[in-house]
C-alpha positions as CSV (number, residue, x, y, z in Angstrom):
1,X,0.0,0.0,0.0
2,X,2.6,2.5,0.8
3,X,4.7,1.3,-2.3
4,X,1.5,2.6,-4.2
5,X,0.9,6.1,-2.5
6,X,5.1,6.6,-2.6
7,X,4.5,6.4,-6.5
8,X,1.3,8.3,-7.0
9,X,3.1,11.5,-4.3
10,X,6.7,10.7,-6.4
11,X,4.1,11.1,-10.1
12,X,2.6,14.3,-8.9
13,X,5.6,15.4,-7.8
14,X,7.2,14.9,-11.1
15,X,4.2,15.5,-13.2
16,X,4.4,19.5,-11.9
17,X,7.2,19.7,-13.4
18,X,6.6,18.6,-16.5
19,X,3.3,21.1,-16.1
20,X,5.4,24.3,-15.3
21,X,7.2,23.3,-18.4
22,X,3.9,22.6,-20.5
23,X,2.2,26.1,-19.2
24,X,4.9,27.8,-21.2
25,X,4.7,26.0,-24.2
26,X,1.4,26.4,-24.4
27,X,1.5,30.3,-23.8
28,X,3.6,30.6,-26.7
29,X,1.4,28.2,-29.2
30,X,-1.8,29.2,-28.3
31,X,-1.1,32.9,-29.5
32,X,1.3,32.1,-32.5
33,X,0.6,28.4,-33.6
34,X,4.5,27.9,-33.0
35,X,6.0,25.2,-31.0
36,X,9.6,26.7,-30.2
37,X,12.0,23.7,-30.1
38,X,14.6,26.0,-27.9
39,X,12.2,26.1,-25.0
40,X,13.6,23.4,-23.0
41,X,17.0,25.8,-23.4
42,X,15.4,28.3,-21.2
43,X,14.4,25.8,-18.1
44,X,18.0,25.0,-18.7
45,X,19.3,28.9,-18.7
46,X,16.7,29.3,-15.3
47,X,18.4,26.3,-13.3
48,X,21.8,27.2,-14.4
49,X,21.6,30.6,-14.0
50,X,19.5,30.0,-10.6
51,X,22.5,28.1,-9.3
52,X,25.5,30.5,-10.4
53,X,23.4,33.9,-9.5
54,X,21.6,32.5,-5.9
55,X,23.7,29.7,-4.6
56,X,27.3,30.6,-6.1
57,X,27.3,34.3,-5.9
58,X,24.9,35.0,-2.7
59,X,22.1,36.7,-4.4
60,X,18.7,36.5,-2.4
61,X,16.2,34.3,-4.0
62,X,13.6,36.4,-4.9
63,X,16.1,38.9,-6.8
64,X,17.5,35.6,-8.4
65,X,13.9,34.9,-9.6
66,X,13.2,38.2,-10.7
67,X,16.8,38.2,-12.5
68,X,16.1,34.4,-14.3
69,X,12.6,34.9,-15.7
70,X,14.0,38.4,-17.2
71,X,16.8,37.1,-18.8
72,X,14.8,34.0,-19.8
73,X,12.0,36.2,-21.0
74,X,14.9,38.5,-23.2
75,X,15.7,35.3,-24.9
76,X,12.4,34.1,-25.6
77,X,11.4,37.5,-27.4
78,X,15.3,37.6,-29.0
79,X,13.8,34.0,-30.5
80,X,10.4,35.3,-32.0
81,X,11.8,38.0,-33.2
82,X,15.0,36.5,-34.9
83,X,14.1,33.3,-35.3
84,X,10.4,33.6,-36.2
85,X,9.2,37.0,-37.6
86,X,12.5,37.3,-39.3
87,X,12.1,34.2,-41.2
88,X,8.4,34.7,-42.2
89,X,9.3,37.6,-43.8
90,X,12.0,36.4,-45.6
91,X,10.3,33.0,-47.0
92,X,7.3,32.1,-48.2
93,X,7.3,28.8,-46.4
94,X,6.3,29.2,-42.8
95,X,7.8,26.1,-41.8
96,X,11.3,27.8,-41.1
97,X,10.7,28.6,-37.7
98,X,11.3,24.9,-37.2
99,X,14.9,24.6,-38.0
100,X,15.3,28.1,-36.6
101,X,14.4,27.5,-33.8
102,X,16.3,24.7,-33.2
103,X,19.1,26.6,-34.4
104,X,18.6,29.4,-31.2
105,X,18.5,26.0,-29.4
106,X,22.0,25.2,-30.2
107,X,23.8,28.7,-29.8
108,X,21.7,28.9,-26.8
109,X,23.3,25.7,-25.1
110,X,26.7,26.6,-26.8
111,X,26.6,29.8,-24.5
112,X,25.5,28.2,-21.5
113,X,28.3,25.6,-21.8
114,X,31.2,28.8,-22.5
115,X,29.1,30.4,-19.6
116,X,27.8,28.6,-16.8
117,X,28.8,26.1,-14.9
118,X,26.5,22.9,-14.0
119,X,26.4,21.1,-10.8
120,X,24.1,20.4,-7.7
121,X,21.2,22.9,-7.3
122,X,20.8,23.2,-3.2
123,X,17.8,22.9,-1.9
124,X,16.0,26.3,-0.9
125,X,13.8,25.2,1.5
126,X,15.7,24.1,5.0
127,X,13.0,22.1,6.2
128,X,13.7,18.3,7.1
129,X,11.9,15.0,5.1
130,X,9.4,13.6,7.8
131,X,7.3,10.4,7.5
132,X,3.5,9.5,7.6
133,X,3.7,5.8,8.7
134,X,6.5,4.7,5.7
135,X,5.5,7.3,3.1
136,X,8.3,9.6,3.3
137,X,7.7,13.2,2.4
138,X,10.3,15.3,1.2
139,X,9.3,19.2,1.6
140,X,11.4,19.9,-1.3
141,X,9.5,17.9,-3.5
142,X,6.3,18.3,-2.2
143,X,6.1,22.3,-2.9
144,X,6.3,21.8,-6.6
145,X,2.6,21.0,-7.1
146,X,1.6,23.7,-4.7
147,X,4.0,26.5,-7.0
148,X,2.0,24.4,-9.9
149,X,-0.8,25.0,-9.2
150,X,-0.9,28.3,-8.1
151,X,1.5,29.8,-10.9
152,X,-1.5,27.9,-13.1
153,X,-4.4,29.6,-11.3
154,X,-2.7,33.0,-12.3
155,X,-2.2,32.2,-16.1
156,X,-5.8,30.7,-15.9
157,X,-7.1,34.3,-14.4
158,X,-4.6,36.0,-16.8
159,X,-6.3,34.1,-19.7
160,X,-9.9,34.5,-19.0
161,X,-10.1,38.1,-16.2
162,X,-7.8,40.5,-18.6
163,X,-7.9,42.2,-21.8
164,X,-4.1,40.8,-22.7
165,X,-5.1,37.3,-21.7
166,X,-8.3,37.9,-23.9
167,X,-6.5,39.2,-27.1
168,X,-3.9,35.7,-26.6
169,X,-7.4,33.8,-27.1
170,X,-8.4,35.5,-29.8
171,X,-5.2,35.2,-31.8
172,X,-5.4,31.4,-31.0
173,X,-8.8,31.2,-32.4
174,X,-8.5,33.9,-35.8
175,X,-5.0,34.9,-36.1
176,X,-6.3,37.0,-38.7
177,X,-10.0,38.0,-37.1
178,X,-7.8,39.1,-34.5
179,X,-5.7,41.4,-36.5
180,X,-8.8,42.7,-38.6
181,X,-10.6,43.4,-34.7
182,X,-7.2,45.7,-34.3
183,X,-5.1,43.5,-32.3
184,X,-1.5,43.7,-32.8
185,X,-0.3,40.7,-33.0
186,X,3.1,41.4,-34.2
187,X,3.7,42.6,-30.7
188,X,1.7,40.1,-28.8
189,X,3.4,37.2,-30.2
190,X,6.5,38.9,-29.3
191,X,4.7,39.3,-25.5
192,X,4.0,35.3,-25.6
193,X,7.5,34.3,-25.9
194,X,8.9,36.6,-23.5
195,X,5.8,35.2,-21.2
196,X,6.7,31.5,-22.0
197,X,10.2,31.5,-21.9
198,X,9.9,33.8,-18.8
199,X,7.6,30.8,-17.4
200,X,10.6,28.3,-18.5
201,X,12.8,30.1,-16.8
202,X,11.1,30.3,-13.7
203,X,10.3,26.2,-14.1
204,X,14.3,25.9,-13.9
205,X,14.3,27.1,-10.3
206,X,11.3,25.8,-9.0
207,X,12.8,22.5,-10.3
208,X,16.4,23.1,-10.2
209,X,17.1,21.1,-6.7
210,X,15.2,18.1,-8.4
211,X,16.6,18.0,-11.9
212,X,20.1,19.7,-11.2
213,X,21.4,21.8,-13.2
214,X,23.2,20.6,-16.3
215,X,23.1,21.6,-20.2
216,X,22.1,18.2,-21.0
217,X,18.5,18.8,-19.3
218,X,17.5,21.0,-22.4
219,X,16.6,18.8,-24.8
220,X,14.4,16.3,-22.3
221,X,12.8,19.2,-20.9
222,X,11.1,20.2,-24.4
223,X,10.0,17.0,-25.3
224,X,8.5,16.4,-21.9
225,X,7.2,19.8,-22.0
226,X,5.2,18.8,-25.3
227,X,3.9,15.8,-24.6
228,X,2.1,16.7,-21.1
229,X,1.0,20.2,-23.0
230,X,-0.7,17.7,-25.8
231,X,-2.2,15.1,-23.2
232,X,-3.7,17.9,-21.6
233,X,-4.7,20.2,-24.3
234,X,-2.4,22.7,-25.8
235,X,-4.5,25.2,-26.0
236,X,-6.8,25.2,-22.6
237,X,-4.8,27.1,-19.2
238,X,-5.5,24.0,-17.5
239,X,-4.5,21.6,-20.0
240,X,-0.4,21.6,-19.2
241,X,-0.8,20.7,-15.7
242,X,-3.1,18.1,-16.3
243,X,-1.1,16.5,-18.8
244,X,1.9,16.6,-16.7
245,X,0.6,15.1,-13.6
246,X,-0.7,12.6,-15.8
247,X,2.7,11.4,-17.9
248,X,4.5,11.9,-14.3
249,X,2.0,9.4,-12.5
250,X,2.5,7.4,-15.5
251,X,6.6,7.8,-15.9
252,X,6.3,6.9,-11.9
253,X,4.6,3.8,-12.4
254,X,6.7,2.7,-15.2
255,X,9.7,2.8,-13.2
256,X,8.4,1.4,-10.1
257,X,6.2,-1.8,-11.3
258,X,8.0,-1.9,-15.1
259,X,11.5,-0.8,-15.9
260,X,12.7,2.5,-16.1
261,X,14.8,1.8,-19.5
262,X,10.9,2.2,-20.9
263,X,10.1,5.6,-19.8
264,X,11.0,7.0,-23.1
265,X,9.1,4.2,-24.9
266,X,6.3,4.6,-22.8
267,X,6.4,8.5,-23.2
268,X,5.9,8.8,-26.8
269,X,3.9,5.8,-27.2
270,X,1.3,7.7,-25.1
271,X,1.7,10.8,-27.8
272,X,1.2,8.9,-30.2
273,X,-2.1,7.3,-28.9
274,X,-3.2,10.9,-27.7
275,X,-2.4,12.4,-32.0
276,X,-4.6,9.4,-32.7
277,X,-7.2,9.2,-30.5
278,X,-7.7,13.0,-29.1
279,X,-5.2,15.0,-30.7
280,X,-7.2,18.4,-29.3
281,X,-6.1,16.4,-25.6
282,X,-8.2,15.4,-22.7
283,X,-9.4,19.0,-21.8
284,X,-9.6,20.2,-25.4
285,X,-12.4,20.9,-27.2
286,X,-13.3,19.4,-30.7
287,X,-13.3,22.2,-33.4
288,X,-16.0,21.3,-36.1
289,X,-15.0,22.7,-39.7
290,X,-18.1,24.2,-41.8
């Protein structure tokens, strides 16, 4: 029994993760239809950056924060407007953004590796693991869904209680109605990857004493960050921490009753089934063509 509940608290615990990661992703696509391949690069950039500027150098942690979702958020408009807007308007085939995207990814790791330094994020809560019966709770661990959720509530009120929020949900449903309304969406696709990648940034730290910090976290981070995004629903506020929670419990349970060797296997087998079976994801909503 406690076997079971260790791997349903380790799966939520995990799964927030994954959802902090998602809930920038789907910033960014739900107002530009772009999935940016270097996001993962800026979870990356907020742990290592998190370690050198709070641990290493004796910042406080709020400044460090502050500091990380800035420089995060810099890079993420830098992207859209570089590696995006640029290339639209230079081809006809809108497709570019992939490859230059995943360009920014590599000169993005290729600076954190000149940089920054890797290594063991500390934790930043001084509060001791403590046990109910044999489930041992670790505090560090058990904030993340907390920060989760709450950092989703305020996207969720940002989304549906605000003019901004409103404009990002009209550019995700008319691009084009929404610049005919007088929406500028030029700007407000800039604003969604600053917000994402500020987001990403900010996931780093939250998650930094979990998943260290190391360049080689990049990559995982993206992939993991789309897939609970598109279990949940890309384009719903709710939808990324959903779908985390749910590949983390799954991941969990894979490792504890299966193998862990199959995590990956697992992982994208379960994107697969969702693009087949409910590619708008489990909160989405089906869109009828007329």
């Amino acid at each position: 029994m406690y076997r079971l509940l260790d791997t349903i608290v380790r799966g939520v615990q995990v799964g927030s993760v994954y959802g902090l990661v998602a809930l920038g992703l789907s910033v960014v696509f739900s107002a530009t239809g772009i999935f940016n391949f270097a996001h993962g690069d800026m979870v990356m950039v907020g742990a290592l950056l998190g370690l050198k500027l709070w641990h290493r150098d004796s910042h406080s942690l709020l400044l460090t924060v502050v500091v990380v979702m800035a420089v995060a958020g810099v890079l993420g408009g830098a992207t859209e407007v570089v590696a995006v807007h640029g290339t639209r308007r230079s081809s006809e085939n809108s497709v570019t953004w992939v490859i230059s995207t995943l360009a920014v990814s590599i000169i993005v790791e290729a600076g954190a590796r000149t940089y920054l330094r890797g290594g063991a994020f500390p934790s930043y809560l001084h509060m001791r693991s403590f046990s109910i019966g044999k489930l041992l709770i670790v505090p560090q661990r058990a904030v993340l869904f907390p920060i989760a959720l709450v950092v989703t509530t305020v996207m969720w009120l940002w989304f549906t209680r605000t003019l901004w929020g409103r404009a990002f949900t009209a550019m995700a449903a008319d691009r084009e109605g929404a610049r005919m309304r007088g929406i500028p969406v030029g700007r407000f696709a800039v604003l969604a990857f600053v917000l994402g990648a500020a987001l990403a940034g900010f996931a780093g730290i939250a998650a930094g004493p979990i998943t260290q910090a190391s360049v080689a976290a990049a990559v995982p981070s993206t992939l993991q960050g789309f897939v609970a995004a598109t279990i949940g629903g890309m384009l719903r506020p709710w939808g990324p921490l959903v779908g985390g929670l749910f590949l983390g419990l799954l991941i969990q349970f894979t490792t504890v009753y299966w193998n862990a060797a199959f995590n990956n296997v697992v992982e994208l087998s379960l994107l697969l089934l969702i693009l087949l079976v409910r590619p708008e994801g489990i909160l989405g909503r089906r869109v009828r063509a007329v």
